[in-house]
C-alpha positions in Angstrom: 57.0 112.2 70.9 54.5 114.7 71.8 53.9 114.5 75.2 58.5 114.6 75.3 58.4 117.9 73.2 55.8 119.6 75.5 58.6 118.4 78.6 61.6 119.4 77.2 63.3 120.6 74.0 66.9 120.4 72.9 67.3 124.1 72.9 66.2 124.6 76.4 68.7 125.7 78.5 69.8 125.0 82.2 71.7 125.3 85.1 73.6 123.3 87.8 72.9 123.7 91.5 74.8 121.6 94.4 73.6 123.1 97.8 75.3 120.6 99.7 78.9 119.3 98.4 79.7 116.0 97.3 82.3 113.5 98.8 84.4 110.1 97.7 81.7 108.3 100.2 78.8 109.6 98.3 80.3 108.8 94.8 80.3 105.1 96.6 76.7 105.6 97.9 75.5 106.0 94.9 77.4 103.3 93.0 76.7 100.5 94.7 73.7 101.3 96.0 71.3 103.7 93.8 73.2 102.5 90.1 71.3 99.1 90.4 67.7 100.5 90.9 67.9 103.7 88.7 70.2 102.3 86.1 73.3 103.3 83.8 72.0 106.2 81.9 70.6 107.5 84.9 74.3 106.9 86.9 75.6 108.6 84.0 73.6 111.8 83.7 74.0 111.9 87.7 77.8 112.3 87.3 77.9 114.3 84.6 75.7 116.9 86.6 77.6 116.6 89.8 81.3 117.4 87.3 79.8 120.0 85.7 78.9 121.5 88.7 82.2 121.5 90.3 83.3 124.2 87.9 83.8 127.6 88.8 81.6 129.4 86.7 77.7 128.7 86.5 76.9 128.8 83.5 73.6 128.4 81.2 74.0 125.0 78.9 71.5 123.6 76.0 70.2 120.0 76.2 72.2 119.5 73.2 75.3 119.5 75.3 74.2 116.8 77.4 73.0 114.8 73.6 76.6 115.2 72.7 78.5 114.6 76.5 76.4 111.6 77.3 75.5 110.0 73.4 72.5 110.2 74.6 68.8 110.6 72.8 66.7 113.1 74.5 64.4 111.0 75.6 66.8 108.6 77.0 68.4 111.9 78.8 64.5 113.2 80.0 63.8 109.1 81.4 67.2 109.4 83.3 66.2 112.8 84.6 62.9 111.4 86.2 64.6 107.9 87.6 67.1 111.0 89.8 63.9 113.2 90.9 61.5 109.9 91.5 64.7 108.2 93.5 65.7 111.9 95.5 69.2 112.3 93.8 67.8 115.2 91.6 65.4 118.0 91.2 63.9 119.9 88.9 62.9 123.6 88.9 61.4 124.9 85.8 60.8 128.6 84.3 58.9 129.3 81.2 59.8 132.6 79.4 57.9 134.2 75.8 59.9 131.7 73.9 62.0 129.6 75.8 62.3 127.1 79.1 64.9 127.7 81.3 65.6 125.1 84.0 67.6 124.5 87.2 69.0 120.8 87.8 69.8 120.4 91.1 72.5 117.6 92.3 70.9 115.9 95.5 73.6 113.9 97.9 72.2 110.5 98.7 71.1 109.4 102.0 74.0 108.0 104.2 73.9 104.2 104.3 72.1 103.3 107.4 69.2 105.5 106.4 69.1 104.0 103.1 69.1 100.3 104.8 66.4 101.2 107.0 63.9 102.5 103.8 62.2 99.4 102.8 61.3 100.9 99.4 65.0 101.2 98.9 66.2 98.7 100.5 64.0 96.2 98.9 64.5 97.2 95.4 68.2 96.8 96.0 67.8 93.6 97.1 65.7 92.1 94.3 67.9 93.6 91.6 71.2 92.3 93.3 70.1 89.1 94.9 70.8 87.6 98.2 74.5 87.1 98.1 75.6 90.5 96.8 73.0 92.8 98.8 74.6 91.1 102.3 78.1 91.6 100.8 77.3 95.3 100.1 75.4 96.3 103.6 78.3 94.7 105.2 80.6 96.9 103.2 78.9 100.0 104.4 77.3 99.1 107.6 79.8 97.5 109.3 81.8 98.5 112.4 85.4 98.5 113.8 85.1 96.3 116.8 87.4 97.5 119.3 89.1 95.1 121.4 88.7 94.5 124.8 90.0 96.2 127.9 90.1 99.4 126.3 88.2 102.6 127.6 87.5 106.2 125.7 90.3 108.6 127.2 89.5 111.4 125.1 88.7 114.8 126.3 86.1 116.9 125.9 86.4 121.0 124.8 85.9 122.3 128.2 88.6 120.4 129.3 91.2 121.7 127.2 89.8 125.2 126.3 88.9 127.7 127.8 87.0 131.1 127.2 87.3 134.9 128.5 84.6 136.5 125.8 81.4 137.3 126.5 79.9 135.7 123.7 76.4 137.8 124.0 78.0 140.8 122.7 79.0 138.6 119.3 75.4 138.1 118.1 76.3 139.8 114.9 78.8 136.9 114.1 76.2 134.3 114.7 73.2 135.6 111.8 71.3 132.4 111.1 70.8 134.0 107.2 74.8 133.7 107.0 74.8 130.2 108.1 71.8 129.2 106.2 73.1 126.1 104.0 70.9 123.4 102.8 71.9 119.8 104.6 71.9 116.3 103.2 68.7 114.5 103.0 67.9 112.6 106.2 64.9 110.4 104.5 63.8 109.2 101.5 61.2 111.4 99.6 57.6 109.8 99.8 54.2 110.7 99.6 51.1 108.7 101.2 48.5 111.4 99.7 47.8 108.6 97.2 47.0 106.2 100.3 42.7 105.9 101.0 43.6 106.4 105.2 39.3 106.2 105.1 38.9 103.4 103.4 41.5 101.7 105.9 40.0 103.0 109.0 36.3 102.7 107.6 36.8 98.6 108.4 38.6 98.7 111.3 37.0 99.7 115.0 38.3 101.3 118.0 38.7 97.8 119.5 40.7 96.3 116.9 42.7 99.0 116.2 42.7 101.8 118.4 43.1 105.3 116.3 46.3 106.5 118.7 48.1 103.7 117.3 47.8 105.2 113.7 50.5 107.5 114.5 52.3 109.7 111.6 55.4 107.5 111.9 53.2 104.5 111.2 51.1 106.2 108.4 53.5 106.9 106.5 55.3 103.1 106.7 51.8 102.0 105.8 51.7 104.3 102.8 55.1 102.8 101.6 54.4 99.2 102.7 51.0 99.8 100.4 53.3 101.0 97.6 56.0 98.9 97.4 53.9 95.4 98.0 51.0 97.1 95.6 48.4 96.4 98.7 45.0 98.1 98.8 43.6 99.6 101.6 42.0 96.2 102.3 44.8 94.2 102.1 46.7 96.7 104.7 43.7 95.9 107.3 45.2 92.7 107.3 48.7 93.7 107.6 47.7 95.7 110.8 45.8 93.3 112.3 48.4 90.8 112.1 51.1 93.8 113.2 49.6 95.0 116.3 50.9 93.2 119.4 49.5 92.3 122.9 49.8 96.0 124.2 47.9 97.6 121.0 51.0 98.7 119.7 52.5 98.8 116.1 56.3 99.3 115.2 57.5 100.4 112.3 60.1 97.1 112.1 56.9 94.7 113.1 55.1 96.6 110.3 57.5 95.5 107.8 58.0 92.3 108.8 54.0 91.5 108.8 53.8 93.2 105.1 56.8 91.1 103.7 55.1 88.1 105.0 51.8 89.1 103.6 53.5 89.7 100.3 54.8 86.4 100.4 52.0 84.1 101.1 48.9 86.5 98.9 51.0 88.2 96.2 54.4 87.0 95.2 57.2 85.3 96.4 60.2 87.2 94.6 61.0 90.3 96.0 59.0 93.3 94.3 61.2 95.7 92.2 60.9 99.5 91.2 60.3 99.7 87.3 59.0 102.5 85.1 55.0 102.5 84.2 56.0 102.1 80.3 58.4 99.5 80.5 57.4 96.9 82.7 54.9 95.4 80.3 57.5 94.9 77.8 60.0 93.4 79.9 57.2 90.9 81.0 56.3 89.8 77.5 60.4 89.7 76.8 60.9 87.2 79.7 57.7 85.0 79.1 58.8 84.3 75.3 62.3 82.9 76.5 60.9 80.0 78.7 60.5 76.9 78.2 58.0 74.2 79.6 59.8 73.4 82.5 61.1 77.0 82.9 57.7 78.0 83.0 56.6 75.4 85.7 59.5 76.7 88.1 58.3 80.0 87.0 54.7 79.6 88.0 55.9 78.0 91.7 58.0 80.9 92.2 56.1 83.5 91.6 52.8 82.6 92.7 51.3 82.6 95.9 50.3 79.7 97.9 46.6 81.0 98.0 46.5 81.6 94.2 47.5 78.0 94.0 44.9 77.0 96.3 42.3 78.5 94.2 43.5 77.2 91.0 43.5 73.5 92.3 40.2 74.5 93.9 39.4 76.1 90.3 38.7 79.3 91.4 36.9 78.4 94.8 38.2 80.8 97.6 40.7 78.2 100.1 38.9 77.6 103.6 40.4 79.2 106.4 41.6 75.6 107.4 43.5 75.4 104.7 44.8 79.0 105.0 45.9 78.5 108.4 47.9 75.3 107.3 49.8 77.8 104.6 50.6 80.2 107.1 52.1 77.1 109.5 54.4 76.0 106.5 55.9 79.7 106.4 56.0 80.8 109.8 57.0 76.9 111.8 59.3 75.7 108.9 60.7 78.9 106.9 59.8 77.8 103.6 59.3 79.6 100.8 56.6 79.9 99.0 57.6 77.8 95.8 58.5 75.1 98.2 54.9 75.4 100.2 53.1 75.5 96.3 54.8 71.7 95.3 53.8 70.5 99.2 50.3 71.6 98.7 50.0 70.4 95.1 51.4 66.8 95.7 49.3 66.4 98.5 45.9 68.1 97.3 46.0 65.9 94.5 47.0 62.8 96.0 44.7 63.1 98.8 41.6 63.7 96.3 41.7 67.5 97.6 41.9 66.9 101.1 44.7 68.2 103.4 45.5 66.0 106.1 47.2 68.7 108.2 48.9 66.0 110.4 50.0 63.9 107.0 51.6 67.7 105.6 52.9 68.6 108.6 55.2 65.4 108.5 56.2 65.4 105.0 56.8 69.3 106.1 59.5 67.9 109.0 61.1 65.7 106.5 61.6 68.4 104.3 63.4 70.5 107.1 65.6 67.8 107.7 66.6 67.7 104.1 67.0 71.0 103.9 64.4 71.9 101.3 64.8 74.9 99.7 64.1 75.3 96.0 60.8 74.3 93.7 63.4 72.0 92.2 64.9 70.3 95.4 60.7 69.8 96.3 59.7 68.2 93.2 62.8 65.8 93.5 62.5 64.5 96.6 58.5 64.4 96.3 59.2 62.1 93.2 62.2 59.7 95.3 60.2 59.7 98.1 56.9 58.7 96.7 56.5 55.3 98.3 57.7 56.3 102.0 55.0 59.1 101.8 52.2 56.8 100.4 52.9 54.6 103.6 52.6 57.4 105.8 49.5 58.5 104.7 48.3 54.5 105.2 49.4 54.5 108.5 46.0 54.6 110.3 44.3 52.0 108.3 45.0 48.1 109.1 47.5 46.1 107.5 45.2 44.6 105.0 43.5 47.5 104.3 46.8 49.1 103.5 48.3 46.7 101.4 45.3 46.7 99.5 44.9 50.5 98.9 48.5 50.2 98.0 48.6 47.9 95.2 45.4 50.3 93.7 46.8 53.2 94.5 50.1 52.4 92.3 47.7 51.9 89.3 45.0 54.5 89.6 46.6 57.1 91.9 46.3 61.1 91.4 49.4 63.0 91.4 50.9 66.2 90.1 51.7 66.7 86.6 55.0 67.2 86.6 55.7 64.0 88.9 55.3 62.1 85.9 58.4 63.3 83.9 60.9 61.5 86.4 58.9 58.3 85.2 58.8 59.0 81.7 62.7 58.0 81.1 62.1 54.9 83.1 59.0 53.7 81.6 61.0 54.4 78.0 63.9 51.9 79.1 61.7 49.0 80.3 59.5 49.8 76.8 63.1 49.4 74.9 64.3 46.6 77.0 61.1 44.2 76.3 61.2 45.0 73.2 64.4 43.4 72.9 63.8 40.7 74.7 60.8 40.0 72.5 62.7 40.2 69.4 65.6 37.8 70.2 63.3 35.4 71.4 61.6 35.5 68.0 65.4 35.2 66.2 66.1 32.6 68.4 63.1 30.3 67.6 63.6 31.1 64.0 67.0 29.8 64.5 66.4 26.6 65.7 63.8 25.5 63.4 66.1 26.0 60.5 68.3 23.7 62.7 65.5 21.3 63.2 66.7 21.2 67.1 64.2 21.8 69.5 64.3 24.2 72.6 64.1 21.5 74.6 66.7 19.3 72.8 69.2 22.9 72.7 68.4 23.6 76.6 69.7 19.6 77.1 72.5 19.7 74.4 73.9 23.1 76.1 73.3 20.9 79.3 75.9 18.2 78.5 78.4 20.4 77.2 
């Protein structure tokens, strides 16, 4: 509470600025498209702001106004303040007097959609708050166009062509005094910072060949600064992203950039989009989550989430994967579009049955059979690993001779090395056959029981029940 009381009080006072006005569309904007990453109370502190400041009058209000408009703690009211300035809907000018603060809250409009879709810091966070289906439904809603149909031309006309002028506009320079039309416009980009960025480090372990320095254009340092930010890459990972960014004519896009970060992302860090959280609260929603899952839960959880590489590593216990085996990883995301949870229950089946070899053509064709089926999910992988067990123990077979084969088979269905969670689509049948024979072992123990209290032979019942 200390470090809160030496930010704000609820006696200090401010004021509302709004330089540029506000419209229906930006009320939308920032509904459907800021609300999810920033959150209610910061939705609901950005309206209240932008109402207030509609009004006439400016005039000087106490925090404990916005307490009692919003219901709001002051903490809750000073987290929802920094979500607006740390997101560009808001900032914050502050004036410290003898004994009081005094502070000016100023209402920023959001950036139009199409600049919004094109910030990957934004964009991203969007997308792994809303998921897949409602992020495309909401670009399209904004984004989309009015296709006009066909055969028709623009017809309109221009000023000159309807207007026409007799002043001799270089006697009305007084009209024209750029202090009168000074007004502040809307943001055209989102408000970042690379200062934190170590540009030295980066360039310290690539040369001139690799990377030329007049490719390291401002445009491009900056998307490097945000790719770094939002993926949480060092300045070594991002000398890997550049080297796999830069095309044949030692150039680097901004859109190539992205694209070779995301895929980075995907295969070293994480495969679930990252999201923008506070500092204080992540850990706790971490813990929160973990607590809630269950064994299975947690085995999804782990394919999900972690890397191809890191899984490498951990069925290598801790051994770095060789670049063969890299190279095969890469192959399964870039040839087939899998995702990474899908690539982590390919490698593990195989690793393991394979005693930690990777037969690149024996993956590669379990990896075309998975594209057929349309393998998508951890769950869908683990499935069809388990139905499909005996096709794929024949296909990795295939080169040895018949007799060789049918030998390695029958040993390999009693001593054979496979994934943990393999087992558990076994467990339920092993459990019936258990049940069954113990059935079959107890009537046959009635049964004998029976007969020799009828003094009748099995024989003598088998030729009885024969005659009938």
């Amino acid at each position: 509470m200390q470090l809160l009381f030496k930010e704000l009080q609820p006696v200090d006072s401010f004021i509302i600025q709004m330089p540029h006005p506000l419209a229906d569309t930006d009320r939308q904007l920032v509904t459907m498209l800021y609300k999810p990453i920033i959150g209610s109370d910061a939705m609901s502190l950005y309206c209240t702001l932008w109402a207030e400041s509609d009004s006439q009058i400016t005039e000087q209000l106490s925090h404990y106004y916005l307490m009692d408009v919003l219901n709001m703690s002051l903490k809750k009211i000073f987290d929802a303040r920094v979500a607006l300035e740390a997101i560009g809907l808001m900032k914050t000018w502050k004036k410290d007097d003898l004994d009081k603060r005094m502070f000016i809250y100023e209402v920023v409009a959001p950036l139009d959609a199409a600049s919004f879709f094109s910030e990957p810091i934004l964009a991203t966070s969007l997308y792994s708050v809303i998921h897949e289906k409602a992020y495309l439904r909401v670009r399209e809603r904004f984004m989309k166009k009015q296709a006009l149909q066909g055969g028709y031309e623009n017809v309109s006309r221009d000023l000159q062509d309807v207007f026409k002028s007799n002043h001799d506009y270089t006697k009305l320079g007084h009209i024209f005094d750029p202090v009168q039309l000074n007004q502040a416009s809307r943001p055209e980009k989102f408000p970042f910072y690379s200062m934190d960025f170590d540009f030295d480090l980066l360039k310290s372990g690539l040369s001139e060949v690799m990377i030329p320095s007049n490719v390291l254009t401002l445009p491009v340092k900056e998307m490097i600064a945000k790719m770094a930010f939002l993926y949480s890459l060092n300045a070594i990972d991002m000398q890997k992203v550049l080297m796999m960014a830069i095309d044949d004519q030692n150039r680097i896009t901004e859109e190539r950039l992205k694209k070779t970060a995301a895929d980075y992302y995907k295969l070293s860090i994480s495969s679930k989009p990252p999201r923008l959280t506070q500092k204080l609260k992540q850990q706790n929603e971490v813990d929160t989550t973990e607590i809630k899952l269950s064994k299975d839960q947690s085995l999804i959880k782990y394919l999900e989430e972690t890397p191809p590489l890191e899984v490498l590593r951990e069925i290598s216990k801790g051994k770095e994967p060789l670049p063969v085996e890299v190279e095969l990883a890469n192959e399964l995301i870039f040839i087939y579009g899998f995702p990474p949870a899908v690539i982590n229950v390919l490698l593990q089946f195989v690793l393991i049955r394979a005693k930690m070899k990777l037969n690149k053509n024996y993956v590669h064709k379990i990896a075309a059979h998975w594209q057929r089926e349309n393998i998508q999910t951890a769950e869908q992988a683990i499935e069809i690993s388990r139905k499909e067990h005996d096709q794929y123990v024949d296909w990795q077979n295939t080169e040895k001779t018949a007799k060789t084969t049918s030998y390695k088979r029958k040993n390999t269905q009693r001593d054979e090395k496979v994934p943990d969670w393999f087992y558990k689509a076994k467990e339920t049948r092993s459990s019936r056959q258990t049940v069954e024979n113990e059935v079959t072992e107890d009537w046959e123990e009635k049964k004998q029981q029976l007969l020799k209290k009828l003094g009748v032979t099995e024989g003598q019942a088998k030729t009885n029940g024969t005659n009938k």
